[in-house]
C-alpha positions as CSV (number, residue, x, y, z in Angstrom):
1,X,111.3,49.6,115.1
2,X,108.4,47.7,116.7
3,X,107.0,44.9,114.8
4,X,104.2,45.5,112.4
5,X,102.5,41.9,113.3
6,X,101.6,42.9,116.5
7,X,97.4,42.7,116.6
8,X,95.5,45.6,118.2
9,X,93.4,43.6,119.7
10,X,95.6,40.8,121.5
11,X,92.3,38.5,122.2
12,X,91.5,38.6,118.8
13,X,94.3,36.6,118.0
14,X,92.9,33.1,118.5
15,X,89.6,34.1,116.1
16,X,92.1,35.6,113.6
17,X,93.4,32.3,112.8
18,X,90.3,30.3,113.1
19,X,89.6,32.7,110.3
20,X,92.8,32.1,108.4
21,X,91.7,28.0,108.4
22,X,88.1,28.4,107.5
23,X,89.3,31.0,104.7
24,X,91.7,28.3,103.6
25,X,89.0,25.3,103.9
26,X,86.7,27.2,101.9
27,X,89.4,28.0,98.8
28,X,90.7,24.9,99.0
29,X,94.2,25.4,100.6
30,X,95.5,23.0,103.1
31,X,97.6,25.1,106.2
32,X,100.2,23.0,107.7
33,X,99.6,22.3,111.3
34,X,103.2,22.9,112.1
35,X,102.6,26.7,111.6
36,X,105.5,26.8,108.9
37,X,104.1,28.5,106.1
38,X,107.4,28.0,103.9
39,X,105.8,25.6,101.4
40,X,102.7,27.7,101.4
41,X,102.6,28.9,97.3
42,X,102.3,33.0,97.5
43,X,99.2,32.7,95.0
44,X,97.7,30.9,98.0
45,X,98.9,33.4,100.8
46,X,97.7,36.4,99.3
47,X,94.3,34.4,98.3
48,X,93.8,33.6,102.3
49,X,94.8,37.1,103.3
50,X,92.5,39.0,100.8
51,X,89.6,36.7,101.3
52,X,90.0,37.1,105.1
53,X,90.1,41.3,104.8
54,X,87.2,40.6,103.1
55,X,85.0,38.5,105.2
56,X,86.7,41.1,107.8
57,X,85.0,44.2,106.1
58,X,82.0,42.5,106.3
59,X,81.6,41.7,109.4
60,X,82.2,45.3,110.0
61,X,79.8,46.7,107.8
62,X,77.0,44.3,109.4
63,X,78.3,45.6,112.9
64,X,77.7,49.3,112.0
65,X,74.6,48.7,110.2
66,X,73.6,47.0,113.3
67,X,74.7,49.9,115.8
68,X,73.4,52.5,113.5
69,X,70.1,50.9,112.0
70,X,71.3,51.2,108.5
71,X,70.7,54.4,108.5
72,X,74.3,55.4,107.2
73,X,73.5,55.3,103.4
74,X,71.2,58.1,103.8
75,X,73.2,60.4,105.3
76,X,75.9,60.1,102.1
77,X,72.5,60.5,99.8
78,X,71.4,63.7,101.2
79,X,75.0,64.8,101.1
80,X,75.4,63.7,96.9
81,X,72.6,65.6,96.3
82,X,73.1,69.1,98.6
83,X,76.6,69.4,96.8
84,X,74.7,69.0,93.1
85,X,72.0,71.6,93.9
86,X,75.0,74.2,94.1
């Protein structure tokens, strides 16, 4: 079975944990610079990882407004309201 930690995106890997630090920095947790993550409190691991899926997500969601000029929420509007007409 192949490893689930593999990234998609291999180059990504060195902005993934620049991430992980500045997520860490900005709740307060200290990462050790030895890359052992043993002493690392699970409160505080799960804190990093959400907080970067978040900052993640929006990153993305800037992206596609970008590429689609923020035109998606209208799109899901006129949808809501063809399905209540019915």
């Amino acid at each position: 079975m192949p490893s689930r930690r593999q990234n998609l995106v291999p180059q990504a890997r060195q902005s993934l944990d620049q991430l992980k630090y500045e997520v860490a920095q900005s709740i307060g947790v200290t990462l050790p610079q030895d890359g052992y993550y043993g002493f690392l409190q699970t409160r505080d691991a799960g804190a990093i990882g959400g907080n970067m899926v978040r900052t993640m997500i929006t990153m993305a969601e800037q992206q596609l407004a970008g590429q689609f000029g923020g035109a998606t929420g209208a799109t899901g509007a006129a949808g809501a309201g063809a399905s209540q007409s019915r």
